[in-house]
C-alpha atoms as one frame of an Amber mdcrd trajectory, in Angstrom:
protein
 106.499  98.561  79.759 102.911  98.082  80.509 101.744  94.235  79.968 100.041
  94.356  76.741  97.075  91.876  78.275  96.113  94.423  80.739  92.227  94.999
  80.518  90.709  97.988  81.353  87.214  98.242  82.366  85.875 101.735  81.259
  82.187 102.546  82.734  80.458 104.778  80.270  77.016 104.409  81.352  75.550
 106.950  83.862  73.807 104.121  85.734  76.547 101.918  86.259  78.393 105.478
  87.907  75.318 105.261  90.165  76.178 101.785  91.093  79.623 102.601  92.411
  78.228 105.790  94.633  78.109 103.205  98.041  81.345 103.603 100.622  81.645
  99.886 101.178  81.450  99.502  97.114  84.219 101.527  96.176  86.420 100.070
  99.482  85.805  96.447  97.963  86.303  97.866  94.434  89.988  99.204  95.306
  90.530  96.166  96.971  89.456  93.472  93.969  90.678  95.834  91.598  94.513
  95.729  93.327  93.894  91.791  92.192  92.739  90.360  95.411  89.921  87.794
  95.709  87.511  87.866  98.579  84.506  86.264  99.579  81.689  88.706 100.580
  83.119  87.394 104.472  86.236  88.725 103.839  85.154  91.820 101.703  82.001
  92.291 104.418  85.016  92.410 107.123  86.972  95.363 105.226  83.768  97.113
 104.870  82.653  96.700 108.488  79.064  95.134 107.273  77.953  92.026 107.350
  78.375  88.650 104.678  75.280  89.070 103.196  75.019  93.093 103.230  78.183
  93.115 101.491  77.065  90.072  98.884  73.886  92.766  98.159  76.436  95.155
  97.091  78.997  92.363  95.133  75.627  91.453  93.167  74.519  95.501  92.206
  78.370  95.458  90.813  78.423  92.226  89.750  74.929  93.409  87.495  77.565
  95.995  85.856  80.148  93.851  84.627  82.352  95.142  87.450  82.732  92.332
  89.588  82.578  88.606  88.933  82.488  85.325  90.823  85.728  83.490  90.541
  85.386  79.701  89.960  85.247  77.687  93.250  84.837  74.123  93.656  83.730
  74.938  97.212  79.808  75.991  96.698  80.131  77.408 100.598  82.910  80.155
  99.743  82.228  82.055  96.850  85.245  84.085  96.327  84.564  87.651  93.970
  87.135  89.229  91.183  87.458  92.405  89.409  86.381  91.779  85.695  89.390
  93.897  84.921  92.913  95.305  85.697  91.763  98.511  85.496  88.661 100.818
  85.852  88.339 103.789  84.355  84.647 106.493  84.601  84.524 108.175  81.055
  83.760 111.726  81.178  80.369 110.265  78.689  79.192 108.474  81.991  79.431
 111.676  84.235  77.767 113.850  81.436  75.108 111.333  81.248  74.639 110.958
  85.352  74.356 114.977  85.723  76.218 117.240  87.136  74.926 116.642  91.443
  75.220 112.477  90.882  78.993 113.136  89.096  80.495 115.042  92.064  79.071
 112.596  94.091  80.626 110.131  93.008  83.688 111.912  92.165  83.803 112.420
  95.886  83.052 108.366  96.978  85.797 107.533  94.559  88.621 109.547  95.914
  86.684 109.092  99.967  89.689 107.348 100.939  92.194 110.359 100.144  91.576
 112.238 103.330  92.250 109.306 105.715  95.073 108.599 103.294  97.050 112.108
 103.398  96.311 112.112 107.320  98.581 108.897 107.171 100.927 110.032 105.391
 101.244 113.312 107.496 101.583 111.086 110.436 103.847 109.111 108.830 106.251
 111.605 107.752 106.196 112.741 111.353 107.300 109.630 112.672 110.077 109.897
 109.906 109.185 108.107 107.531 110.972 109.048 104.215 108.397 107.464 101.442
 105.439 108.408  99.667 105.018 111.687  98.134 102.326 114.633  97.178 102.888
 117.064  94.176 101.027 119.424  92.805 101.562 121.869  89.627 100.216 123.598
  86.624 101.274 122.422  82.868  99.761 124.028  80.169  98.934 121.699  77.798
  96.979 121.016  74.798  93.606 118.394  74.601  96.180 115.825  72.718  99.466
 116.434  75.249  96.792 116.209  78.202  95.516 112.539  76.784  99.602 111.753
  75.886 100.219 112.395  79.676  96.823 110.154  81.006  98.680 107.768  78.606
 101.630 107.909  79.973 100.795 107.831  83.449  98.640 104.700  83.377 102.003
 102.964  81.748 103.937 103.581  84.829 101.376 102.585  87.172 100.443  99.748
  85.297 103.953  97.973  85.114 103.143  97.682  88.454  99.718  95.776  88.649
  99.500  92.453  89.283 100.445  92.246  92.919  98.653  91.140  95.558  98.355
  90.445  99.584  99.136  86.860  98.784 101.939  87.448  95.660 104.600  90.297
  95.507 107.742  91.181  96.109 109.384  90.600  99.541 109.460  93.999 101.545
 106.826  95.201  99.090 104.302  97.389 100.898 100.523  98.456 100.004 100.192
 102.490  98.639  97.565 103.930  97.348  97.707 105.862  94.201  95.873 108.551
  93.316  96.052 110.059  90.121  94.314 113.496  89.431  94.696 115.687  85.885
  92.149 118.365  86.593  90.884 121.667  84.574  92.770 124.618  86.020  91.566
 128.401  86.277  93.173 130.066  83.520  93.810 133.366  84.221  95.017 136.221
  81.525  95.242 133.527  79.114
């Protein structure tokens, strides 16, 4: 059962989808957004950029309600949070952005599936036995399609929540992707 306190952040402005277009923003956004809190050290580390190149970007998100600063009673170490549990682009904020800034940043928000399925290919290889890829056709009308994005947010929300620092013992980071995407009809 999904926690009924979960927040969702939805971006419906095309300008805040223009925010998010930067590698190093959407590598910090997974990262806050999987409940960590990082200083722009620690986030400029992950990103392979410096402290205050990386507090330039917290500050352009931070300007779009997607980041925060987390209370700190050390002035030195300003940790960041996600404003959110969950972010979500509306298919109003692509419209608006047009069609060449859209798959652009369709593409920076899913940059990290290539390096993932690599890993996974090499992981499988080495036997591993976890992790999965599926991919399949449903035919389904506007209302069953939103039932199903419905659905599938419950199940991956029950798990939210868990961090680096807090989750269960032999618990594991995976990335999840999830993709409901206009098919071709054909003969329909």
């Amino acid at each position: 059962m999904p926690d009924p306190d979960e927040r969702e952040l939805r971006i419906t402005d095309p300008r805040a989808l223009r925010a998010l277009a930067h590698p190093a923003r959407q590598r910090v956004i997974t990262e806050l957004f999987s409940g960590e809190v990082l200083t722009a050290t620690q986030a400029g580390r992950l990103c392979g950029l410096s402290a205050s190149a990386m507090s330039y970007h917290l500050r352009a998100l931070e300007r779009w309600g997607i980041v925060e600063r987390e209370p700190s009673a050390d002035a030195r170490e300003r940790p960041w949070r996600a404003t959110a549990d969950s972010i979500t682009i509306t298919p109003e904020a692509h419209r608006g952005a047009g069609g060449a800034t859209s798959r652009t940043s369709i593409r920076q928000w899913f940059g990290d599936l290539d390096a993932d399925l690599e890993r996974m290919a090499s992981a499988v290889g080495e036997g591993e036995t976890h992790g999965m890829t599926s991919r399949g056709r449903l035919w389904m009308t506007d209302a069953e399609e939103r039932e199903l994005q419905a659905r599938l947010g419950e199940v991956v929300s029950s798990y939210r929540g868990r961090t680096s620092r807090d989750h269960p013992e032999g618990a594991r980071p995976w990335n999840v992707y999830a993709l409901i995407l206009p098919g071709e009809a054909h003969g329909s």
